[in-house]
Every structure is written in structure tokens, then in C-alpha cells.
N, C-alpha and C positions, 0 to 999 in steps of 0.2 A: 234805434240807431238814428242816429244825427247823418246827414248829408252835405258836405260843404264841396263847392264847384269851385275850380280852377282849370279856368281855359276852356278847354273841350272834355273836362273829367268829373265825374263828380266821386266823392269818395266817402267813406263810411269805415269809420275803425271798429273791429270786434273787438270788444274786453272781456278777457275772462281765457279760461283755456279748458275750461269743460265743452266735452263734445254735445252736450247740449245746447249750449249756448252758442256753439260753430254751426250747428244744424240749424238753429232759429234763424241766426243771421244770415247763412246761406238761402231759406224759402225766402224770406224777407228780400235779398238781394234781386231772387228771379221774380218777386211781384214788381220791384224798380224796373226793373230793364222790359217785361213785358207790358208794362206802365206807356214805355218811351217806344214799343214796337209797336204800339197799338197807334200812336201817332205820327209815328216814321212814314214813310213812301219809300218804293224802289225796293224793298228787301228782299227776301228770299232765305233770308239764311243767320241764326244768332250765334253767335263766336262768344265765347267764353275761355280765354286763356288762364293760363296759370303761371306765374311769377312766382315759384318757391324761395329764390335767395334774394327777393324780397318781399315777400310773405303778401301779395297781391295777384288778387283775383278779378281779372277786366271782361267786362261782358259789352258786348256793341251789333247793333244788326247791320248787315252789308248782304250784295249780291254775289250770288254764291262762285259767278262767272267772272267774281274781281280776286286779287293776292288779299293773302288776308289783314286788316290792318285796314283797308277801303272801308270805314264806318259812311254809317247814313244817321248823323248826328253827333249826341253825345256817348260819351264812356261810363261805363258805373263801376268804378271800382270798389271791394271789398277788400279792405289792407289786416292779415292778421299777424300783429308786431312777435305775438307769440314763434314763429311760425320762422322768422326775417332773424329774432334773434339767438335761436336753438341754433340753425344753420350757420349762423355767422362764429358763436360759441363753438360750436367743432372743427372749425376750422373751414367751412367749407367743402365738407367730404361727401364723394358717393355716398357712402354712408348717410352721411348727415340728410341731405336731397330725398333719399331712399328713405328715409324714417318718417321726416316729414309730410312727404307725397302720400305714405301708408295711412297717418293721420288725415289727411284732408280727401284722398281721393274718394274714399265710400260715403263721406258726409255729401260731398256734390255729388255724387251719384244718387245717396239716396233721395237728394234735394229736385232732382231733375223729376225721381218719380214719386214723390207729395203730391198728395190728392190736390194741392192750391194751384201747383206751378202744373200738374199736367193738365188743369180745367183750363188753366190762361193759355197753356201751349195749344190744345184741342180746340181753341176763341181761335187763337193766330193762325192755326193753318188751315181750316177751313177757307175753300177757294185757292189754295196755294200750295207749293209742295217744299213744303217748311222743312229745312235742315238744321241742323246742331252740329256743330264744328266743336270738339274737345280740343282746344290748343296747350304746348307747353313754350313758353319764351317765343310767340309767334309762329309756331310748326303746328300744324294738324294732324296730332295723335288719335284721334277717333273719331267717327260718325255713329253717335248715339240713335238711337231708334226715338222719333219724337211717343214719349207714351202717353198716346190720347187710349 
């Protein structure tokens, strides 16, 4: 995956719409952003939202005593076009959201606990009491268990 920055974002397109290749991209993703935690200061906490109806996946570290959105740095975005244009093709439906999310939600879940990203996450929270914020369009839909 290619990384190109804009602003405060950096962004990386998946191609392809094999869940293989969603799953690669996703480990891939959390080596980037624990990349950028590991040089960060002030954190406490990694945020990972989800952007369905535009097929965008943002990950940033902030403290957990801030709204979420308060980054300590840059953004990494994972943008899947696949994802942006299914939902926009349905019209925009519960349905369409709901179909999508079922596609993407167990790939990031099972990315969270890949032996790669929970060695990095077990690096980050030693000394600290490391949170994971599951967001959807900016809301805090879960508190995943960091699994070291």
C-alpha cells in the first residue's frame, strides 16, 4: 500500500474486494498507526473510526480525557472505494450500512487480534493503560479489550 499525506491525513487505498486482501490491508494499517503511537506523546488511547458511506477507516492516538477527534498528530486513513460505492449504489439504505459494516466489521476485528498488531499493541501499553476506542462517524461504539 502506497501512503500519500494531505494536511493532517495520510491515506492508503485498498484494491481489490477479496477479504483477503481487506485483511492484509487492515494489519498493514495498525503497523502504520502504531508506527506513529510509538513516536506520539500525551496518548493514552487509539481511536479507530469507521466511515461506511464513505468507505473510510481513520485511526489517530489522543487522550482518552479529550472528545474524540482531539488527535496527537497525524490521521491514517484506510479508504475502501469498494465499500463507498456499494452503499452509494443502494441508495444509501439501512440495509446497504448494514451489509457493509457485516463485511468490514470481523476483518477489523480479526486485525485487532493478529499476532503482528497485538505484539505492537503489548510494545504500547506497557507503562500505560492503553485504550481502543471502536468509533462509527465520530461516536464511541466500543471498548475493545487491548489483546496483549
Amino acid at each position: 500500500m502506497e501512503w500519500t499525506r494531505c494536511t493532517n491525513m495520510e491515506t492508503a487505498r485498498v484494491e481489490g474486494t477479496a477479504p483477503a486482501v481487506w485483511s492484509a490491508a487492515l494489519v498493514a494499517w495498525w503497523q502504520v498507526l502504531c508506527d506513529h503511537a510509538e513516536s506520539a506523546s500525551g496518548w493514552d488511547t487509539i481511536v479507530f473510526d469507521v466511515w461506511l458511506e464513505t468507505g473510510r477507516l481513520i485511526g489517530h492516538v489522543q487522550r482518552a480525557d479529550q472528545a474524540i477527534g482531539v488527535d496527537r498528530g497525524a490521521r491514517f486513513c484506510l479508504l475502501f472505494p469498494e465499500i463507498a460505492a456499494a452503499i452509494h449504489q443502494a441508495g444509501f439504505t439501512d440495509a446497504s450500512l448494514s451489509e457493509q459494516d457485516a463485511r468490514l466489521a470481523p476483518l477489523l476485528d480479526a486485525s485487532i487480534r493478529h499476532e503482528a498488531t497485538r505484539a505492537r499493541l503489548k510494545r504500547l501499553s506497557a507503562g500505560r493503560a492503553l485504550q481502543l476506542w471502536w468509533c462509527e462517524n465520530g461516536s464511541l461504539v466500543a471498548m475493545p479489550t487491548v489483546p496483549v
